[in-house]
C-alpha positions as CSV (number, residue, x, y, z in Angstrom):
1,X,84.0,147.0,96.6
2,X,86.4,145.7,99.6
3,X,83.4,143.9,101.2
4,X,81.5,142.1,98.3
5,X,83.2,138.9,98.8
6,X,83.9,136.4,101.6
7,X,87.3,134.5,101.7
8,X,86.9,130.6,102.2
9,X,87.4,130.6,105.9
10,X,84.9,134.2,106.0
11,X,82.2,131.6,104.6
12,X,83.0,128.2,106.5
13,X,82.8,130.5,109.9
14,X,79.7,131.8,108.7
15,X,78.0,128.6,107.6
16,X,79.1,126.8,110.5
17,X,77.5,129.7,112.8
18,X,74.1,129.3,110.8
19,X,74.2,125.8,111.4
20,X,74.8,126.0,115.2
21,X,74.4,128.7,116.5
22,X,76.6,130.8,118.6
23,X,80.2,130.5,118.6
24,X,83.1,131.2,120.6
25,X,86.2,132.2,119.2
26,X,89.6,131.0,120.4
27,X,92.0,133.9,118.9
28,X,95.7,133.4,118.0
29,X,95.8,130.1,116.5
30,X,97.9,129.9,112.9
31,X,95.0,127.7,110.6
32,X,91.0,127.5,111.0
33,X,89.9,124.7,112.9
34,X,86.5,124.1,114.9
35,X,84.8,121.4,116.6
36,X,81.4,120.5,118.5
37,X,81.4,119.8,122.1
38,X,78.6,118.5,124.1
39,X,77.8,122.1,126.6
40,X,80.0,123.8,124.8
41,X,78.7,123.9,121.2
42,X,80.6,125.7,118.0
43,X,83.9,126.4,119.2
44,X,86.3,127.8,116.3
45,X,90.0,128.3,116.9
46,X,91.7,130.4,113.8
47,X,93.3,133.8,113.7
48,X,92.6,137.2,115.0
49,X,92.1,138.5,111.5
50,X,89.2,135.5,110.7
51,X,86.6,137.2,113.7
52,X,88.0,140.8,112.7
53,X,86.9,140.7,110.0
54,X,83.4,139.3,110.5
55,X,83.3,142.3,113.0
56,X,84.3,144.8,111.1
57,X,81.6,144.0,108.1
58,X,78.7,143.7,110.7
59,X,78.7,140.1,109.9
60,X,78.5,138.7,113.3
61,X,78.6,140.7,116.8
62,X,79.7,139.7,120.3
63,X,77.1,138.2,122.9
64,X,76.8,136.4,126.0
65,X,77.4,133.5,125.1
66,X,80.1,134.1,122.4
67,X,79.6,135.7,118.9
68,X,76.3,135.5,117.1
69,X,75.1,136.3,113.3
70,X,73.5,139.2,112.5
71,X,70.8,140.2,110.1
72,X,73.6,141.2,107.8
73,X,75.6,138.1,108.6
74,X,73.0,135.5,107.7
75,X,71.9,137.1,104.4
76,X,75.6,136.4,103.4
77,X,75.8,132.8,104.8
78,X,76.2,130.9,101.3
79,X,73.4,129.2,100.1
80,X,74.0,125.3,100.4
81,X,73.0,122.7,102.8
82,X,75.5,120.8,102.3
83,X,79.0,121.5,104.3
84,X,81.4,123.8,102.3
85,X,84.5,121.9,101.3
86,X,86.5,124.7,103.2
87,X,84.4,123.7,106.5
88,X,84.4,120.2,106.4
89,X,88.7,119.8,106.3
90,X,88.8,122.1,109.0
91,X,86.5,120.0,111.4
92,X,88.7,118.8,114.5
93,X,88.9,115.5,115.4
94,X,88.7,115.8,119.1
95,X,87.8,112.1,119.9
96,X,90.7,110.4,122.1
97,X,92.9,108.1,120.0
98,X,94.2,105.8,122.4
99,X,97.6,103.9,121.9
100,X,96.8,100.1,122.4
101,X,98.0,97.7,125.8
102,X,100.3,96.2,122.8
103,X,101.6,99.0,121.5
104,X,102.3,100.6,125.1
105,X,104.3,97.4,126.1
106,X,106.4,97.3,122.9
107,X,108.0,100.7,123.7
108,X,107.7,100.8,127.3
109,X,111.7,99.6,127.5
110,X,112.2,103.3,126.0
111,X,110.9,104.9,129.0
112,X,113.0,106.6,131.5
113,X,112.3,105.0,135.1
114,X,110.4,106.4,137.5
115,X,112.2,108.2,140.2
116,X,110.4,109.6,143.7
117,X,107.0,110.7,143.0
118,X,105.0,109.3,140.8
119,X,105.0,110.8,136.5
120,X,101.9,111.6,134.8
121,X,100.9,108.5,132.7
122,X,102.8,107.6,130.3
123,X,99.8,106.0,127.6
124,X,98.4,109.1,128.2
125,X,100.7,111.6,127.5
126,X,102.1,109.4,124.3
127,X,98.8,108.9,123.1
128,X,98.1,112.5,123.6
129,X,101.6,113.5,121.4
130,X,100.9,110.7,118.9
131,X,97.5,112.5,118.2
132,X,98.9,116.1,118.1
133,X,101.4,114.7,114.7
134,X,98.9,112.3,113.3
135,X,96.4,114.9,113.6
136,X,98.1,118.0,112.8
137,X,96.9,119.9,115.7
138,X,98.5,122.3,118.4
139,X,99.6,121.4,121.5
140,X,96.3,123.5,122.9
141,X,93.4,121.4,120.7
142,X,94.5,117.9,122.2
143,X,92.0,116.6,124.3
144,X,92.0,117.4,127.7
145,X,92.1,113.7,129.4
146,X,95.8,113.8,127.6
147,X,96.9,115.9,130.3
148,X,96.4,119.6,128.9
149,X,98.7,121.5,127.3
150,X,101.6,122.2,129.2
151,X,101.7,118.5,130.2
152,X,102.3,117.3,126.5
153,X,104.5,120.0,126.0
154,X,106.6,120.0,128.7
155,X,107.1,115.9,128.0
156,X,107.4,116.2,124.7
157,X,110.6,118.7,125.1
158,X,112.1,116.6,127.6
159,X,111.4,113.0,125.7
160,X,112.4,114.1,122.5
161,X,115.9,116.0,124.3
162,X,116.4,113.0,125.6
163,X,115.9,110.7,122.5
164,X,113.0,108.9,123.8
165,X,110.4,109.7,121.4
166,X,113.1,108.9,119.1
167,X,113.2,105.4,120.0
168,X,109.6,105.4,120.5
169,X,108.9,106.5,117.3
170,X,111.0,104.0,115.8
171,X,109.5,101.0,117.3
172,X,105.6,102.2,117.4
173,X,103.8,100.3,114.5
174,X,99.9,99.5,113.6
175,X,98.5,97.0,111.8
176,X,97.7,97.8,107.8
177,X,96.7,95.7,105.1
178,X,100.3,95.3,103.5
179,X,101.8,94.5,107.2
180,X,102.6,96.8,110.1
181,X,103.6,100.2,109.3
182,X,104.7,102.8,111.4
183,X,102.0,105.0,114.0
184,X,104.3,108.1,113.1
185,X,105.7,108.3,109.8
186,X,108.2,111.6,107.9
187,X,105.1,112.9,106.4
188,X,103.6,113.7,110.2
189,X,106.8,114.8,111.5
190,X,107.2,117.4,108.6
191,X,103.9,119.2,108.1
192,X,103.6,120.0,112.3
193,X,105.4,122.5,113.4
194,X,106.7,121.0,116.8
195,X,107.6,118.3,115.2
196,X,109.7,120.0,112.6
197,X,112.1,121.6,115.4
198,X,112.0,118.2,116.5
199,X,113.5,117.4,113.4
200,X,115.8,120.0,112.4
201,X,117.3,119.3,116.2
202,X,117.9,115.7,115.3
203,X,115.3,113.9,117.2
204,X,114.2,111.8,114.8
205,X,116.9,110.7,112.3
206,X,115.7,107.2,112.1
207,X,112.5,108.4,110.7
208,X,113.2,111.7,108.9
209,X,116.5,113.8,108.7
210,X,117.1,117.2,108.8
211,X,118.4,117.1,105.1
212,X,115.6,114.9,104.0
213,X,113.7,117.4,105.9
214,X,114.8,120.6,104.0
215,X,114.9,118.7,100.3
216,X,111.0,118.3,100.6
């Protein structure tokens, strides 16, 4: 029958929702991802299709405070206390990574200077980019004290234009047991989908070219 099984995601929603309760749903995002918030609680971003479908069975319904199992749903949450696989790489990392004083200071030559009123900070916003690629996320799941969305984007389109992030790139290392190694490296730039544009319009030929790009 159409309904007997759940797909992965079907059972990592429902899991999750056992596990803590209500959960709102943030619709139109390409992959499952969902994170715990302090007031906030189970938030799970994902496509339209994921909660559909939940909906359509009877598996969960909508409430005040979000979406909620039903009776149905939580007979069909799978049986294990331990975190499905499916859940547990789909768990956002929504805790700030900050760029260091000495990492800041050995790009900040890149930066275009300042004219009239004052820019948005600059650690903030390249932190806030840095953990977008490293991270995999969409502009929308960066943490908010990055700016918010359409602050990272709109920098990251003019920066990488203007072949700052380029440079940046470039010159933005970490320490690592077999000596520094670059904070953003070709395997980052080619599995997010920002940063493949970024790529295929030349932004970052130092790192990764649009042919080496395309041959992957």
């Amino acid at each position: 029958m159409k309904w007997k099984t759940l797909t992965p995601n079907q059972a990592a929603v429902l899991w999750l929702m056992r596990e803590h309760g209500s959960a709102v749903f943030r619709d139109g995002f390409r992959r499952l991802a969902w994170s715990i918030t302090p007031g906030a609680g189970l938030t799970i971003d994902g496509p339209n299709l994921i909660r559909d479908a939940l909906l359509a069975r009877g598996l969960i319904a909508a409430s005040a405070t979000g979406y909620v199992l039903t009776v149905v749903g939580k007979n069909a949450v799978p049986m294990q206390k331990e975190m499905p696989q499916r859940a547990a790489e789909t768990r956002l990392q929504l805790e700030p990574i900050w760029l260091t004083d000495d990492q800041m200071q050995a790009v900040s030559e890149w930066f275009p200077r300042s004219h009239g009123k004052p820019r948005l900070d600059d650690r903030a916003i390249l932190s806030g980019i840095v953990m977008v690629l490293r991270e995999n996320l969409m502009w929308q799941q960066a943490p908010a004290v990055f700016g918010g969305e359409m602050a990272l984007r709109r920098r990251w389109n003019q920066w990488g234009a203007s072949g700052v992030l380029g440079a940046v790139f470039a010159h933005l290392f970490e320490p690592a047991s077999n000596g520094p190694r670059l904070v953003i490296t070709d395997t980052m730039l080619s599995r997010n989908a920002s940063a493949r544009r970024g790529v295929f319009l030349g932004w970052f030929e130092t790192i990764l070219s649009p042919e080496e790009l395309e041959a992957a």
